[in-house]
N, C-alpha and C positions, 0 to 999 in steps of 0.2 A: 535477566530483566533487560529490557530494553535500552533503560536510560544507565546501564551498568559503565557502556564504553564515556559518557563524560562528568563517572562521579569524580574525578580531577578537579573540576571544574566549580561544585557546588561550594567547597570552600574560598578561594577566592570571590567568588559570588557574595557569599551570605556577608562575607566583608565589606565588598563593595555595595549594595545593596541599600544599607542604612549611612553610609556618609555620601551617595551621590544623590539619597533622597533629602541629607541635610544641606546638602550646597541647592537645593532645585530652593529647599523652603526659607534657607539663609536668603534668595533671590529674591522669593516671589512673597515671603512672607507677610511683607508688611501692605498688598494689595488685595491678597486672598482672604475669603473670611473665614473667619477660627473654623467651622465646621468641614470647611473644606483644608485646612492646615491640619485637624484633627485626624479628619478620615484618611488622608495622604500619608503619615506617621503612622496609623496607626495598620494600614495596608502594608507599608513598608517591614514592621516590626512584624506582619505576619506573613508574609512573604519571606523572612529570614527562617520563620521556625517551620515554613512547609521546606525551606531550601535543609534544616538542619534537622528533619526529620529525613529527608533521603538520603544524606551522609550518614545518619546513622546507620540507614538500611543497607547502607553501599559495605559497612566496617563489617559486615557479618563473614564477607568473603576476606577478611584482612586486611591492616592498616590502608586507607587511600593517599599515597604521598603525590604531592602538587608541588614541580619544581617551578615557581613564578617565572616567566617569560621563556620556558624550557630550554631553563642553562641546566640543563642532568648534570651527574657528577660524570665524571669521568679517569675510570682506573682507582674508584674510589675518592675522587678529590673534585671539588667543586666550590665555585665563586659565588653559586645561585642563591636564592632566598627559597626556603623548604616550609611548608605545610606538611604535617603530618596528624592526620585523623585516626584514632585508634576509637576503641569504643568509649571508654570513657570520657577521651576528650570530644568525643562529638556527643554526648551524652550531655556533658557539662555546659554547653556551646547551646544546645536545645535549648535546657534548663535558660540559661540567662535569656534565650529569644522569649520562652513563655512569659517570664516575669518579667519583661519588657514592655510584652505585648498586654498583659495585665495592669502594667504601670499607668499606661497609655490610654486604654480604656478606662480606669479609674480615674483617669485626669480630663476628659471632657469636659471643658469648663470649669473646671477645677482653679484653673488660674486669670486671673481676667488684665487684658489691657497689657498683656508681654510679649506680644507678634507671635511670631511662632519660636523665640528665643529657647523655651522651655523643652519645645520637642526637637529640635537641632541636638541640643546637649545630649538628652534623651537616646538620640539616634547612632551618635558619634558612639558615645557611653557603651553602645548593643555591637558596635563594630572593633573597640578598642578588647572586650571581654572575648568576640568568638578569637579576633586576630591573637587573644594571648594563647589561649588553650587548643588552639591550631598549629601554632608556630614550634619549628623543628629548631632552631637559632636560638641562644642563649638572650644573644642582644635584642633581637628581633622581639622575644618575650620582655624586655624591658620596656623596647618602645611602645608597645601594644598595651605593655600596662601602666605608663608614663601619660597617656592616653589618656588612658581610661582614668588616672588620678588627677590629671589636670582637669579632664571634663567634673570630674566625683568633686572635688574644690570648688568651681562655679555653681555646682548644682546645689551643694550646701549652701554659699553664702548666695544664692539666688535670688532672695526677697535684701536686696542692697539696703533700703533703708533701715530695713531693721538691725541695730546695732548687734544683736544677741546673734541673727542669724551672719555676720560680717565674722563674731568674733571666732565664732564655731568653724566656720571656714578657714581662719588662720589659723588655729592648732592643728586643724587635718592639715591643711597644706604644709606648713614649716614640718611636723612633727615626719608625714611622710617625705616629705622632699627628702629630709636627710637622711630617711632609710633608703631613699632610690640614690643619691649619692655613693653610700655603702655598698649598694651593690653593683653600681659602675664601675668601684674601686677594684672590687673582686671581678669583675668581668675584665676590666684590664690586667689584671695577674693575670686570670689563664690565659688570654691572648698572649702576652708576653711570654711567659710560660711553654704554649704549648701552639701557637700560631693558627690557631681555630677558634670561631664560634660558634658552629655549627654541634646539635648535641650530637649527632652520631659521629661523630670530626672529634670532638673532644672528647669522647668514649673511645675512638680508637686510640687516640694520642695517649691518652692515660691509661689505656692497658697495658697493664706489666709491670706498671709504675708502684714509688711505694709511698704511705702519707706521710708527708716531712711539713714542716712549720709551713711552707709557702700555699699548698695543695688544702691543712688545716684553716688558713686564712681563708684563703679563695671561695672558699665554701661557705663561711660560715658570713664572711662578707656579704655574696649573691644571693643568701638567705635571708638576711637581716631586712633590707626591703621589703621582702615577703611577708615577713614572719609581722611587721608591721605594719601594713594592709590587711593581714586577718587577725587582728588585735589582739595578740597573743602577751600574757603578760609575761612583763613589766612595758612592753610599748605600745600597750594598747588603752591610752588616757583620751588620745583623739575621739576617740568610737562614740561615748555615751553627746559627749559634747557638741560633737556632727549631726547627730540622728537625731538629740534635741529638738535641732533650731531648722532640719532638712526637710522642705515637702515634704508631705508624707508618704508620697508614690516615690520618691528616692529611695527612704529608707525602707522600701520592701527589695530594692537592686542593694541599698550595700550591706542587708542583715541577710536577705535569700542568698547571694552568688556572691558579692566580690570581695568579702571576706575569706569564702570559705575555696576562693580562687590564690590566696597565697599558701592556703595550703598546699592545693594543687600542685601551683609550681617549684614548693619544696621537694615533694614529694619525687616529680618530673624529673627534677633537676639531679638527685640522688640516685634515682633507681637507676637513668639511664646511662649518666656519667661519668658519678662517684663510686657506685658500687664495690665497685671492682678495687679502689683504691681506701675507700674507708671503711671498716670493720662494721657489720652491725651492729655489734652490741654496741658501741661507740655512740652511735645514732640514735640507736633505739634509745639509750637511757637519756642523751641531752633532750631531745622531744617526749618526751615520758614524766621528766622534772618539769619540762615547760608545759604539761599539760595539765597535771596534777594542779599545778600554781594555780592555770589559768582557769579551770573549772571551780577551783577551791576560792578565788577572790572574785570572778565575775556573780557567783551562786548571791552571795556574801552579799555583796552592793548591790545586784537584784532588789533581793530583799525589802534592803533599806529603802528604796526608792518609793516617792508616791506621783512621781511627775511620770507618766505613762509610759512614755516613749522612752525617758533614757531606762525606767524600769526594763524595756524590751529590748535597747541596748546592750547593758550589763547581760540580761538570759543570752545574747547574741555571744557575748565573751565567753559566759558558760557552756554553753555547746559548742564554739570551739573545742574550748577545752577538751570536752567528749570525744569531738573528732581529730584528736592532734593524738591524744591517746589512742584510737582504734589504727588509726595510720602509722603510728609508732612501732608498731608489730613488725612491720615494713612484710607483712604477710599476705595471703590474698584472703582469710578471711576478715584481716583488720579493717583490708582495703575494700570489702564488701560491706562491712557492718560500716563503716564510716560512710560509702556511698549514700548506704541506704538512709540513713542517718540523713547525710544532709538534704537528700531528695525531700523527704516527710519535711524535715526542719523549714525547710523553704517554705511550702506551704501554709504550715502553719502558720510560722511566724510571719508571712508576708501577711494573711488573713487579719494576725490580730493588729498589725500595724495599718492597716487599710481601714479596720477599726477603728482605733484610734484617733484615724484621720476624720471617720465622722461623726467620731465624738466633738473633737475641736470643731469642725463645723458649722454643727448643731448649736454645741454649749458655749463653744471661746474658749476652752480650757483642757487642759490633760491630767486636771491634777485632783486624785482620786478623792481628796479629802475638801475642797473647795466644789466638788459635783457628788458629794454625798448627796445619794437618794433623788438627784437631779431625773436623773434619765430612766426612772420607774415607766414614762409612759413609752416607750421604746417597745415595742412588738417582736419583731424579730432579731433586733440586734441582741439582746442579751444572752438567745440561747447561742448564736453563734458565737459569742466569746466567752462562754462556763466551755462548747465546745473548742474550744482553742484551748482552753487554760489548762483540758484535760488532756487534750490530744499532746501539748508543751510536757506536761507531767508526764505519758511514756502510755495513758490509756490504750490498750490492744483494742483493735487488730489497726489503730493506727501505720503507717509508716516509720514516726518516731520508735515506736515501739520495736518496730521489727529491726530498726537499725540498732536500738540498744542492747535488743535481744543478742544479735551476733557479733556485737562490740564485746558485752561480756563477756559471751564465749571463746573469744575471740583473745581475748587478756588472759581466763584463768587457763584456757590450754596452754600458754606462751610462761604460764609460774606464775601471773599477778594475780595472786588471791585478792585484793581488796578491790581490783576492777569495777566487780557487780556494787558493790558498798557505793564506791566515787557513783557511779552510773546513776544508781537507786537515789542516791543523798539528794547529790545535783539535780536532777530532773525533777524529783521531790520539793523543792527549794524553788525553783524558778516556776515549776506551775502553779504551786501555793501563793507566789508573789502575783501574779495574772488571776487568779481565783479569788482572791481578797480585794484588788483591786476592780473587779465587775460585780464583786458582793455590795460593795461601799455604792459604788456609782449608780448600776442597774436596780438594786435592790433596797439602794439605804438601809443594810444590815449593819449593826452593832454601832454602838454609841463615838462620838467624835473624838480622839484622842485629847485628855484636857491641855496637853500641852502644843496641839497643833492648830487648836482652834483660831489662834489670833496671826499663825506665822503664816506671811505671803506665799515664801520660796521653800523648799526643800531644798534645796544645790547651791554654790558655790556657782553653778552653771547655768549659762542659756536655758531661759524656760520653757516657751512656748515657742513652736511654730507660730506665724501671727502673720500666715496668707490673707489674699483681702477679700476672701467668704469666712472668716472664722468669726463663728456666732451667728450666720444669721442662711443657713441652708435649715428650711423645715420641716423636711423627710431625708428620709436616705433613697436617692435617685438610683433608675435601674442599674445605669455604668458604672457605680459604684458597689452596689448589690453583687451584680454578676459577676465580678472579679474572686470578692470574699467568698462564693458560694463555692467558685473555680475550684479556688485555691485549698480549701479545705478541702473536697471532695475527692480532688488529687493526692491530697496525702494519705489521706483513706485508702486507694486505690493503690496507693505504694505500699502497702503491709495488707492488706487483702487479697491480691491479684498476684498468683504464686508466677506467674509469669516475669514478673517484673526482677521478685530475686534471682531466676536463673539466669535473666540475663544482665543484671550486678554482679553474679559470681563468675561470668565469663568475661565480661570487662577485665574483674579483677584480674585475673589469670593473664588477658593480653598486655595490660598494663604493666606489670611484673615481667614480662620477658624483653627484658632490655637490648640481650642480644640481635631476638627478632626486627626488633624497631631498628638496631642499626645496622642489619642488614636490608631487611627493605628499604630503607630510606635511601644509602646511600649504592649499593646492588642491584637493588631490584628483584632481589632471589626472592622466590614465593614465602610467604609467612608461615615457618611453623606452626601446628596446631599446638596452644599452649597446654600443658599438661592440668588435668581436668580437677576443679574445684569443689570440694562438696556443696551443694547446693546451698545459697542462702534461705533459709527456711524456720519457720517457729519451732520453737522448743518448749517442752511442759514447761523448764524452770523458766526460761524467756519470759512465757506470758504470767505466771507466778510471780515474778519478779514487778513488768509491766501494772499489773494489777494494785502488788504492792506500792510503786511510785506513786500511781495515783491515790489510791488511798492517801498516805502521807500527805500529799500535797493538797488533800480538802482539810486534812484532820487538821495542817497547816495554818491552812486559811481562817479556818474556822476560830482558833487559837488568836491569831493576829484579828480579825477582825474585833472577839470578846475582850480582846486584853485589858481593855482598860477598866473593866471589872474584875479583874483577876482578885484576889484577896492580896493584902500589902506585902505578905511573904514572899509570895510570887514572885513579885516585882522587888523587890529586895536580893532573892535568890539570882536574879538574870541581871543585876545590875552589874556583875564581874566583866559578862558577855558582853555586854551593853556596850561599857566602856573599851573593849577593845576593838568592838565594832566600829566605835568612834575615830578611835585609831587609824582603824583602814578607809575611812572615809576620809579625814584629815590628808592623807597620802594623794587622793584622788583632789588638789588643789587648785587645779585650775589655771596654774599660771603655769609658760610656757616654758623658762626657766627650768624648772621644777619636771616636765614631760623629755626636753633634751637631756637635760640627766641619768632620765630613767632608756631613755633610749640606746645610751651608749653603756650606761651597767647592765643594758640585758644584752646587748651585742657580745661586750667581754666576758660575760654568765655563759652564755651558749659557749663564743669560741672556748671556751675552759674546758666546759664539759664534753665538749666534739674532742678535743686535741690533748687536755692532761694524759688520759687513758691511755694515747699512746705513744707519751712519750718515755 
């Protein structure tokens, strides 16, 4: 290909790209008129995803490494700052430019009377995510996603006067700050340690090496950050509270991508560094216990919710969870089912939050049981969010589906017989909690709950987003149409279009070959071709399985919406559940106290489970 000799180049590009279009609009903002500050952003955000659709195209020939200012290494050793493009991580890198770019058009006039303040953050936000999943440097991915959480903090407490959306913003921020303090701490061991930051630098320093208490720290330190950006429980109480009170074009960037961007660099961080010094099984089962929780308590408080958005929150913990398990395998079909996984999840979930948002619009409200039978005259919106709710629940030939399909597979070849069960349960649960609540709103099916009738709040928490359109938009506008329609259609596209699995399953495959990446990076030796992966692809039990999720999850809905006609048995019988449901609700408190605590018992939870094993 022609533009082959400066694919070097596309990554620093797509970096640079979205912050020197935020410094032109930081400038000129406050002269320009919105539709020109719109179109400007929203050029920019696609100009990133044409620049990160030809990195991808460039990765077919093998990683593209980009030494900034071409300080190369030399004899192996080097002072430079490394980009390293493999397929996934330019894959990843697309993904957040799309949902960017959909953010952005979704927000046309979306916010009125804030300069071009909104798309600045917006911009920086799209530059902090490609620069983390680019970046070859330990540190470097700190700063890139330092970034990206300080911009994620303003963006949350973005509407200032509102106190809900202020307070929402201080639990993300304190709660993450002190996870990225943790993994400072851990990035300072291995420097100390082993005098590199560089991954391929501290891959070679730690070959040979064996895991002793300092190497068990360091890891589980550099992790804890992460593991707390993709709301992994127990330190993931910030998530529902943020997404609350966060525009609603935000929370399709932090439930699509920068969640499932700590998994990422867990992930990153192990295969290419630690490998070699920490045992799998070791790993495999500390993320295996953390995923089990995480899907088993996000499902859970799903549920419970009738406030929209943290409702899609919590399902946002629960597919964590999913994908912390399929990645757990530390395999390449884990590491395919979980792609796949998150590609569909994106969509989806970006769709039904964009939803959401004009529902608040339209009505002033998210909250399922205050917009009982409201939005019956709604035309199109409704079928697109029974489709969402089903596509959420694992309906084939979705994306979702395909990625749980090989998730499954993926667990019980590895010995976890109850893989498909967690899978089946979980997706089951969060799509019936999305189906119940478009039944109530779009349909004004089944009767008022009698004890909900008079209560304002559901949460302990931030209720509403309370932008200054909410309640009073009288259609749903094309730019907002065209995003939701995107978005869904893509996830379709992701489990329909057999293309797409083979090239998940080769990602997977280059991603797994650690060695390769640290010799190309820091070498320059040609990339081995990595040894070849059964294709990602449907299976009878897959879609069998898929089928069954969905069922469950109307059989679900249907269930919660009637319940309050159940006969008094009924409700006698589930009042055990009930009460310990209550329980787990109780736990999710809301004060911030109460979140630092659970941060640092899950910190010393993981290191346990990473380090008792071997000592």
């Amino acid at each position: 290909m022609p533009w082959e000799g400066t694919a070097s180049s596309f990554g620093p590009t797509a970096i640079a790209v979205p912050l020197l279009m935020a410094c032109l609009l930081t400038a000129l903002g406050k002269v320009l008129p919105r539709l020109v500050v719109d179109t400007l952003a929203t050029a920019a955000a696609a100009g990133v995803v044409a620049l990160d659709v030809l990195l991808l195209l460039a990765t077919r020939h093998g990683r593209v490494v980009t030494w900034v200012g071409g300080w190369t290494p030399s004899h192996g050793h080097s002072v430079g700052i490394s980009l390293v493009a493999d397929r996934l991580g330019a894959g990843l890198a697309l993904l957040a430019a799309v949902l960017v770019l959909a953010a952005l058009v979704y927000s046309w006039r979306y916010l009125e009377d804030v300069g071009a303040h909104y798309q600045v953050l917006v911009l920086v936000f799209l530059a902090g995510m490609t620069g983390f999943v680019l970046s070859g440097d330990v540190f470097d991915m700190f700063v890139f996603f330092e970034l990206m959480g300080a911009v994620a903090y303003a963006l949350t407490g973005f509407l200032v006067e509102d106190r809900t959306a202020v307070q929402g913003a201080l639990n993300f921020g304190v709660i993450n700050s002190l996870g990225a303090y943790l993994t400072l701490v851990g990035i300072g061991i291995l420097y100390a340690r082993y005098g590199a930051l560089g991954l391929p630098q501290l891959a070679r320093a730690m070959s040979g090496g064996r895991a002793d208490v300092l190497v068990v720290a360091a890891f589980a330190l550099v992790c804890a950050g992460l593991l707390v950006k993709a709301a992994v429980v127990p330190v993931h109480f910030w998530t529902a509270d943020a997404e609350a009170v966060a525009p609603t074009p935000v929370c399709l960037l932090f439930s699509g991508v920068m969640v499932e961007l700590g998994l990422y660099g867990v992930l990153r961080i192990y295969l290419t560094t630690f490998a070699e010094v920490l045992p799998e099984d070791a790993v495999r089962r500390a993320l295996l216990v953390l995923a089990v929780l995480t899907a088993a308590v996000g499902a859970l408080m799903c549920f419970l919710q009738r406030h929209l958005k943290r409702l899609l929150a919590y399902s946002t913990i629960a597919h964590v969870g999913l994908f912390l398990a399929a990645l757990s395998m530390l395999d390449g079909p884990g590491i395919s089912g979980a792609a796949l996984y998150v590609l569909g999840n994106a969509g989806v979930k970006g769709a039904l939050f964009l939803l959401a948002g004009t529902i608040l619009n339209r009505y002033g409200s998210v909250d399922e049981i205050t917009l009982h039978g409201r939005a019956r005259d709604a035309r199109v919106a409704p079928w697109l969010f029974v489709l969402g709710g089903l596509a959420l629940a694992c309906l084939p030939p979705f994306g979702t589906s395909l990625g749980k399909a090989v998730s499954e597979e993926a667990l019980t070849t590895a010995g976890y017989a109850f893989g498909p069960v967690l899978f089946v349960a979980v997706s089951a649960v969060t799509g019936a909690a999305v189906l119940r609540a478009g039944a109530r709103i779009y349909f004004g099916l089944g009767p008022i709950p009698p004890h909900e009738q008079d209560k304002d709040r559901t949460d302990d928490q931030p209720e509403d987003e309370s932008d200054d359109r909410s309640g009073d938009l009288p259609h749903i506008r094309i730019t907002m149409l065209l995003p939701i329609v995107v978005l869904l259609a893509g996830a379709l596209a992701v489990g329909a279009v057999p293309a797409v699995g083979r090239a998940v399953s080769t990602a997977a495959a280059q991603f797994l070959d650690g060695h390769g990446y640290v010799g190309q990076a820091l070498a320059g030796t040609a990339a081995a071709v990595p040894h070849a992966l059964p294709e990602a692809g449907w299976t009878t039990s897959g879609v069998l399985l898929g089928l069954l999720s969905a069922l469950l999850a109307v059989g679900l809905a249907a269930l919660a919406v009637w319940a309050p006609r159940l006969p008094a048995v009924a409700h006698g019988l589930a009042r055990p559940f009930t009460a310990g449901l209550g329980g787990l609700r109780r736990l999710h408190s809301g004060h911030i106290g109460d979140y630092v605590a659970w941060l640092f018992l899950g910190v010393a939870a993981f290191t346990a489970l990473v380090g008792v094993p071997l000592l």
